[in-house]
C-alpha positions in Angstrom: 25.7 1.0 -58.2 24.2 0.8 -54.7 20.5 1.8 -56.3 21.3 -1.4 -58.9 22.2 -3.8 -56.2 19.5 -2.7 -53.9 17.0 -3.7 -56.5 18.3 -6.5 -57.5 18.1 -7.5 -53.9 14.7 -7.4 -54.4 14.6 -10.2 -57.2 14.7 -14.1 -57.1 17.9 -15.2 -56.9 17.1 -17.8 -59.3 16.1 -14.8 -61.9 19.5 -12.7 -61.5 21.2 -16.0 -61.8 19.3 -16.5 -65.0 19.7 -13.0 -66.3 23.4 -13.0 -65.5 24.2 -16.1 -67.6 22.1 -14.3 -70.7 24.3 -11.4 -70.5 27.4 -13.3 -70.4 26.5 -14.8 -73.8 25.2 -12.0 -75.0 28.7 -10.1 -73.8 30.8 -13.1 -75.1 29.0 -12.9 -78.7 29.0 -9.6 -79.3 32.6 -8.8 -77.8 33.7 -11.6 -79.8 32.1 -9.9 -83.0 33.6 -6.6 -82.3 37.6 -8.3 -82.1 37.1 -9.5 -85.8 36.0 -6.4 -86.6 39.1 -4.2 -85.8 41.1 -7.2 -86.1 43.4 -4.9 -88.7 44.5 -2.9 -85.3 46.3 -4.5 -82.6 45.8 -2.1 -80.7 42.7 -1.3 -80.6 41.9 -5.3 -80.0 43.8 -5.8 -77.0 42.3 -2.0 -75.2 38.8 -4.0 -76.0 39.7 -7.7 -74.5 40.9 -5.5 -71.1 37.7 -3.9 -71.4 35.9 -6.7 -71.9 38.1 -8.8 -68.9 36.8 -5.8 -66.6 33.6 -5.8 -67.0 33.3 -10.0 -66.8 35.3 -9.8 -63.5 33.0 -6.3 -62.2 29.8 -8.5 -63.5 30.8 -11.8 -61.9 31.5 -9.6 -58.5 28.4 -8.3 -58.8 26.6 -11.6 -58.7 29.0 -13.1 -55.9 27.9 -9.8 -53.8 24.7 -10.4 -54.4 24.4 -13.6 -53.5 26.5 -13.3 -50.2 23.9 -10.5 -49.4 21.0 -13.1 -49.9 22.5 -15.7 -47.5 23.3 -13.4 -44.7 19.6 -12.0 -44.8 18.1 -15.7 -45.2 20.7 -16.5 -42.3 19.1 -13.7 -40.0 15.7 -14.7 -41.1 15.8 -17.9 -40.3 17.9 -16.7 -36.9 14.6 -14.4 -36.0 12.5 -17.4 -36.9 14.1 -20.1 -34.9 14.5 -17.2 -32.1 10.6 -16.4 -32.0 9.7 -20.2 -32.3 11.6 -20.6 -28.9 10.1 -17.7 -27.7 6.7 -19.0 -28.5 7.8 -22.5 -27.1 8.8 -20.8 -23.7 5.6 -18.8 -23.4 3.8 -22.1 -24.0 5.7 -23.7 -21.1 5.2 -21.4 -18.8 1.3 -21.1 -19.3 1.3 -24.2 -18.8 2.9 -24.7 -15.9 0.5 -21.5 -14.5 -2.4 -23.8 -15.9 -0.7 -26.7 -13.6 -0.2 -24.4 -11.0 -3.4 -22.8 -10.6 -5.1 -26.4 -10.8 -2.8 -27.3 -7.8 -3.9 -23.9 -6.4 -7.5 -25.1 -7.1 -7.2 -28.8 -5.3 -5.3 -26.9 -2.3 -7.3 -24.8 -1.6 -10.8 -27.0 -1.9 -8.8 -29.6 0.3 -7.8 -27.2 2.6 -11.2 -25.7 3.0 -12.5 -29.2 3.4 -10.0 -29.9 6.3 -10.9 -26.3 7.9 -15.0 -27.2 8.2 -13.6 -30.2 10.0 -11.5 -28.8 12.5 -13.8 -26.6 13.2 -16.2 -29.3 14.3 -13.4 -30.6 16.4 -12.1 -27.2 18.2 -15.8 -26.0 18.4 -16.6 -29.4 20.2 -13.5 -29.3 22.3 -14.8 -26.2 23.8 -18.3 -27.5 24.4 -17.3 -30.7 26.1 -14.7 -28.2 28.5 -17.4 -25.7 29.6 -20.3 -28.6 29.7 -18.8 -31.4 31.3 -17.3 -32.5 34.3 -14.0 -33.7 33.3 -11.1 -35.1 35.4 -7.8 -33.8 35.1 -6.0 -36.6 33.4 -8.7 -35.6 30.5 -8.5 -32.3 30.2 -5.2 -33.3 29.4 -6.3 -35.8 27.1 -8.1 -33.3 25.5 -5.6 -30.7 25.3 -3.7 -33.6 23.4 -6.4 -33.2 21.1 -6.7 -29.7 20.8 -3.0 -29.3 20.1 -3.5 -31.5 17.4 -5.8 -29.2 15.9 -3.3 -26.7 16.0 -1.5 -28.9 14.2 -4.1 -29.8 11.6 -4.1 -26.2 11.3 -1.1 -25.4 9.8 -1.1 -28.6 7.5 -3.9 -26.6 5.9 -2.1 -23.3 5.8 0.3 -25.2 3.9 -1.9 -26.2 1.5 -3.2 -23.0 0.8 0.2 -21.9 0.6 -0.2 -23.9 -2.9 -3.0 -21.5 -3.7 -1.9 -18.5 -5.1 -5.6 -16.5 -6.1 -6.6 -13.8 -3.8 -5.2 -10.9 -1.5 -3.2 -12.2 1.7 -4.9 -12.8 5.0 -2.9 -10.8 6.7 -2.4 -11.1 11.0 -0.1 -10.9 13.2 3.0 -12.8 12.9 6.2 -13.4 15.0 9.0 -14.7 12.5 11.3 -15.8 15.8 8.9 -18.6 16.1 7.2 -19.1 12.6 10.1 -19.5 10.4 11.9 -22.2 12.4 8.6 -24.2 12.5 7.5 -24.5 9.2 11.2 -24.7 7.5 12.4 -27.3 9.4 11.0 -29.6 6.9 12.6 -28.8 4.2 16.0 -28.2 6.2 16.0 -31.3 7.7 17.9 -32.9 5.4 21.3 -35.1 6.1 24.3 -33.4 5.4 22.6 -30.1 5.7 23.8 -27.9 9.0 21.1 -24.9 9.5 21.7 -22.4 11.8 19.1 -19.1 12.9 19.6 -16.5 14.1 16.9 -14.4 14.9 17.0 -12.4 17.8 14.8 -11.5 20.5 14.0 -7.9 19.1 13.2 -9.1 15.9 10.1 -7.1 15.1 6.8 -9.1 14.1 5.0 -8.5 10.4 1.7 -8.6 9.1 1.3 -11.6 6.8 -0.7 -14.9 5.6 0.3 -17.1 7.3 -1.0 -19.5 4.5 1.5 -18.4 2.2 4.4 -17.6 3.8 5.5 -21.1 4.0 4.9 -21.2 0.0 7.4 -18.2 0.2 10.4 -19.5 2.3 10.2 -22.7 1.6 10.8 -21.6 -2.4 13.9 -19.8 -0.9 15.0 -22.9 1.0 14.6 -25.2 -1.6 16.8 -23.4 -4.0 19.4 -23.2 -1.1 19.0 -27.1 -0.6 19.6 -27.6 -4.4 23.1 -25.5 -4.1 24.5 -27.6 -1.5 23.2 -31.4 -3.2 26.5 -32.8 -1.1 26.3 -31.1 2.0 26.8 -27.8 3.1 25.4 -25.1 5.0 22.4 -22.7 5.2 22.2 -19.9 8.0 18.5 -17.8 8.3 19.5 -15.0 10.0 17.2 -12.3 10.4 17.1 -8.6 11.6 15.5 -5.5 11.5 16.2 -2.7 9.0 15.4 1.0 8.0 15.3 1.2 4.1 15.4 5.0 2.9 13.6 6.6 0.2 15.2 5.2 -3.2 17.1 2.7 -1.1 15.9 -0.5 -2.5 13.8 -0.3 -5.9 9.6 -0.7 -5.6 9.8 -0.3 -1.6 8.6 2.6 0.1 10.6 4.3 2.9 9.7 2.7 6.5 10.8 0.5 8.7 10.9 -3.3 7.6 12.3 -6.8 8.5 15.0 -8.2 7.2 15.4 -12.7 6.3 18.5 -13.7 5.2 18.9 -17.2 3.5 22.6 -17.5 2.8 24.1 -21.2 1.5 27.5 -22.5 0.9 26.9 -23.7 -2.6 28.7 -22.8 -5.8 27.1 -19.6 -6.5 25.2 -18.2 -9.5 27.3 -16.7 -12.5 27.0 -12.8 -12.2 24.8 -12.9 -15.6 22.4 -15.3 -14.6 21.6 -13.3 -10.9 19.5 -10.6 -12.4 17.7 -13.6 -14.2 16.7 -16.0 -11.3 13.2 -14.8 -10.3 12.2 -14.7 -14.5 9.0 -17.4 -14.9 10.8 -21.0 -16.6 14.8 -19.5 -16.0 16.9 -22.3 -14.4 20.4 -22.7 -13.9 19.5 -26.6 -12.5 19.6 -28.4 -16.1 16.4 -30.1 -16.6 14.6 -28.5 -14.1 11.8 -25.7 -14.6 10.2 -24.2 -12.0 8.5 -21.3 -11.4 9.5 -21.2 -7.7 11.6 -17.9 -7.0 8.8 -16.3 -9.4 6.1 -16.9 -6.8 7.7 -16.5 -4.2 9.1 -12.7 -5.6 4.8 -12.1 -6.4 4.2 -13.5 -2.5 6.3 -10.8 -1.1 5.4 -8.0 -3.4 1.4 -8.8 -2.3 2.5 -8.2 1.3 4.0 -4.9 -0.1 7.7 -6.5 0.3 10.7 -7.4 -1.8 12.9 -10.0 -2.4 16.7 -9.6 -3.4 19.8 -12.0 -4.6 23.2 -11.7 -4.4 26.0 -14.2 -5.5 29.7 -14.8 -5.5 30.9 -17.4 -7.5 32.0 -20.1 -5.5 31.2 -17.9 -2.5 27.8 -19.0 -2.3 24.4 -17.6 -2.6 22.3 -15.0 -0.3 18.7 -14.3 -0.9 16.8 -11.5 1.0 13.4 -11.2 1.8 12.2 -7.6 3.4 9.1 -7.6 4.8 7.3 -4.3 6.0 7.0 -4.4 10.6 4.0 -4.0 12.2 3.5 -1.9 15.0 0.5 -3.6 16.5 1.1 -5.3 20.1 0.3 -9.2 19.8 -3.3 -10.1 21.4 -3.5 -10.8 24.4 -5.6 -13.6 25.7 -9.0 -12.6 25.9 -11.5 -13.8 28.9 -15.3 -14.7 28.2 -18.2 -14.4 29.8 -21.6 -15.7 29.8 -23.7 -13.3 28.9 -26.3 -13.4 31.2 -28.2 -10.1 30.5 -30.0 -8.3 27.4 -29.3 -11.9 25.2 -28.5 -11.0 21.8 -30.2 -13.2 18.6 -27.2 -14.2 16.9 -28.0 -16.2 13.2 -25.3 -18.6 11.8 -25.6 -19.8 8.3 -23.8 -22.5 7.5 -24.1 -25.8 4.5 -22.4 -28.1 7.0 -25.0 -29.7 9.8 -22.1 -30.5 11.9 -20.9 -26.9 12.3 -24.3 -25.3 12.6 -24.8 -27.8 15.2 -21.8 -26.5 17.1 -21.7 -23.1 16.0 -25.5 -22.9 17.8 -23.6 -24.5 20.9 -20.7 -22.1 21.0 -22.9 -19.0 20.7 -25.5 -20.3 23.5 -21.9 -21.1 25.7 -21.1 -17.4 24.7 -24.8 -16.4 26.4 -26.5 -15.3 22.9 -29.9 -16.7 21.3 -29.2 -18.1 18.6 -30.3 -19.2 15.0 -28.8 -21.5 12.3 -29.5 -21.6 8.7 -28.4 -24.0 5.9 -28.1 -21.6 3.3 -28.5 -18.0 2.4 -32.4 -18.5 1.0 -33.4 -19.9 4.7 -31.4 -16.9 6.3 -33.1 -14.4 4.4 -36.4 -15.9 5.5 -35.5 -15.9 9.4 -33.9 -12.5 9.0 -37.2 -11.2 7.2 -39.5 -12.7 10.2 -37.2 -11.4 12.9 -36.7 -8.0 11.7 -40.3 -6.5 12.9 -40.1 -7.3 16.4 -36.8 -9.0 17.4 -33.9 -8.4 14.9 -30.6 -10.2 15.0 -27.9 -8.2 16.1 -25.3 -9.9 13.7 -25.7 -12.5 11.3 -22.3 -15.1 10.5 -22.4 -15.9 7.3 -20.2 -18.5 5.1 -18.9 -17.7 2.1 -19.1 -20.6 -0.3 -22.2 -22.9 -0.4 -22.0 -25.1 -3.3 -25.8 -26.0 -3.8 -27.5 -22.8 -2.4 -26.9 -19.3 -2.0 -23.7 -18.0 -0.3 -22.5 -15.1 1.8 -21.9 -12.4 -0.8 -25.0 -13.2 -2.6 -26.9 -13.2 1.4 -25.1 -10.1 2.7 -26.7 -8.0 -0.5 -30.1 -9.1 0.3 -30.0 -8.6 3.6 -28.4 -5.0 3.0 -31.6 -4.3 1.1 -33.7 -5.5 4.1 -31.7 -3.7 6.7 -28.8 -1.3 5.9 -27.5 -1.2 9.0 -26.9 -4.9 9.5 -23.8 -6.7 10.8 -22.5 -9.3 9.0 -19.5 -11.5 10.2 -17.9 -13.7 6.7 -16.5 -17.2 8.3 -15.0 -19.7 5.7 -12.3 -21.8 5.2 -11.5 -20.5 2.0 -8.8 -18.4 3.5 -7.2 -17.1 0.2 -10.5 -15.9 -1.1 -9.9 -12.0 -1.6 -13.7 -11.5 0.6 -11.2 -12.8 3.9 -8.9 -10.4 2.7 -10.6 -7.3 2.1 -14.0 -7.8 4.0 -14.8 -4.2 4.7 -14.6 -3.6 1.1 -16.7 -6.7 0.3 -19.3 -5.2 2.9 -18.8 -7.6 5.4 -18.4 -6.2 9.0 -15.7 -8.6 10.3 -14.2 -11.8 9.6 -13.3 -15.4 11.1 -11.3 -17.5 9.5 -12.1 -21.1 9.8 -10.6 -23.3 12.2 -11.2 -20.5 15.4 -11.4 -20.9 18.9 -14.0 -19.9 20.9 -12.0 -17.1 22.3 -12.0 -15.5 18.8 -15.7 -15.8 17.8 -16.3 -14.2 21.4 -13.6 -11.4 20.7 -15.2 -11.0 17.0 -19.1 -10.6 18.4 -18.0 -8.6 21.3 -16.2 -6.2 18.9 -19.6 -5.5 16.7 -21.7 -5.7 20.0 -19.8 -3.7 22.5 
């Protein structure tokens, strides 16, 4: 029986429907025809009409299975199908919001770059007019106004980078006792919103970029804003932990900082925690982000984690561990003229404004220096140097729209001189080269906006 309904499975509905109504007649006909033939025994006619009741009711049952077994398989079909088509819909979504994204990432990070060139032209000129001029004291306060504005400036642009996600982070120094209260207070300065840190004193410092750990937090914050839409709390706390081997999943055993963002909202529902950092998931109704799934890829690229835990209506705590550093913060550094054995320094550089002040800042310094306006005219007074006075280093930056840029300059200038020293200097500070220089060939780095302290501290480095 199970062989004849499994094939008839198989068929058209429409067909077995067709072929059960011709049997039926042909059943009704010829059972008819056999009553009237052994009419003469009562018997023998009543055995045949319960035979014949039996195997109408076993046929009909048949058909009625069947077609029960047809509409639960069209049901799950058409299940799958709608089940797939919001599967494809999602995937859809959340390219395109990575399509939006990495736009953003691209106008960020172009803007930002722009921004860099120009405080650049400001520091670099700060320090000129200092060392070069005569100035009163009521301006050099003036123009330490000035200069604290380009501090400023500078972390407007590390914001924006923070919106550019492409590349390796930039990795330094960085105290979170200091960093986290500044660039959060934006977002948790919001009425009805009491914030509280607490981050103590022996809160050890990490190595990040510092261009996108706002991008990171401030995903974290938000989300903790959203929780508490009619006032609440949020507290940062932060301390330093020791995660064992097997301890937390994807970390490796060490010694690591711990952030704490813990709100007062609601909470998330115990099935929807595991689901929070997933690309388009949102428990905020129409909203679709992709948030808490950038911010989980920020802190995995600086070798970190983070981790959520929720009560409901106990409120939500999200963890961010971060691996310590054990490098001392830099002390200041004091320059010096150079006044003996000059060194030929050559900046290349598109922007006329910060060759002009680059070839300032290195004469300041006590090199000789060179500028060039892209990597073809580099090569050339590389080539015409090398015979009898060579440049010690060459800074080179990265991106030059109309012309030849670093990478392409630093491989022809390998093939003039293997041994040269290169410095890559750009704004583009989320370009993997400022990341992973060495690999890229480059002998150092400096990331635009510096000071002059750092260009000297660079050069003195590959010029001991």
């Amino acid at each position: 029986m199970q062989r004849i309904v499994g094939r008839l499975e198989n068929l058209n509905a429409y067909i077995v429907v067709a072929i059960y109504v011709i049997v039926s007649i042909v059943y009704i006909l010829l059972s008819d025809v056999l009553l009237m033939a052994v009419d003469v025994d009562t018997g023998s006619t009543l055995l045949i009409s319960l035979v014949k009741g039996f195997l109408f009711v076993l046929l009909t049952g048949l058909l009625i299975l069947l077609l029960i077994r047809w509409s639960d398989r069209k049901l799950i079909l058409s299940q799958r199908s709608i089940s797939q088509l919001n599967e494809e819909m999602q995937q859809r979504e959340i390219a395109s919001q990575l399509v939006r994204l990495e736009s953003i990432g691209n106008l960020a990070a172009g803007l930002a770059h722009n921004l860099n060139n120009t405080l650049t032209v400001i520091e670099g000129n700060l320090s000129v007019i200092k060392e070069k001029c005569h100035v009163s004291e009521d301006a050099v306060k003036h123009l330490d106004a000035i200069e604290g504005a380009v501090d400023r400036g500078r972390g407007l642009s590390q914001t924006l980078l923070s919106f550019s996600q492409g590349g390796e982070p930039l990795k330094e120094l960085v105290d979170l006792r200091s960093y986290i209260p500044e660039y959060t207070a934006f977002i948790l300065g919001r009425p009805g919103i009491n914030v509280a840190y607490d981050l103590p004193k022996d809160l050890m410092p990490v190595m990040a970029d510092r261009g996108q750990l706002p991008h990171l937090f401030n995903n974290i914050l938000m989300n903790a804003v959203e929780a508490v839409p009619d006032g609440g709390s949020v507290t940062v706390t932060g301390r330093n932990a020791v995660i064992g081997e097997g301890e937390v999943a994807a970390l490796k055993a060490g010694d690591y900082v711990r952030i704490v963002v813990q709100d007062t909202g609601p909470g998330i529902p115990r099935p929807h925690i595991h689901r929070i950092f997933d690309p388009y998931f949102s428990t905020k109704g129409q909203t679709r982000g992709l948030g808490l799934t950038v911010a989980q890829n920020i802190a995995r690229r600086h070798s970190g984690v983070i981790l959520a835990s929720s009560k409901e209506g106990g409120g939500t705590s999200i963890s961010v561990l971060l691996p310590v550093s054990k490098e001392l913060p830099d002390q200041p550094i004091e320059f010096k003229r150079r006044t003996v054995d000059r060194r030929k320094v050559l900046w290349m550089d598109d922007e006329e404004a910060i060759r002009e002040v680059g070839k300032e800042l290195l004469e300041q310094l006590g090199y000789e220096a060179q500028v060039a306006r892209d990597g073809q005219e580099a090569l050339m007074l590389f080539q015409e140097a090398l015979p009898s006075a060579p440049f010690s280093v060459v800074i080179l930056d990265l991106v030059v729209p109309e012309g030849m840029g670093g990478e392409e300059t630093l491989d022809k200038l390998m093939r003039l001189d293997p041994q040269v020293r290169t410095v890559v200097c750009s704004g583009y500070s989320s370009n993997p080269v400022m990341a992973n220089h060495v690999e890229h060939g480059f002998s150092a780095v400096l990331p635009k906006p510096f000071k002059l302290e750092a260009l000297d501290h660079v050069l003195r480095d590959l010029m001991p």
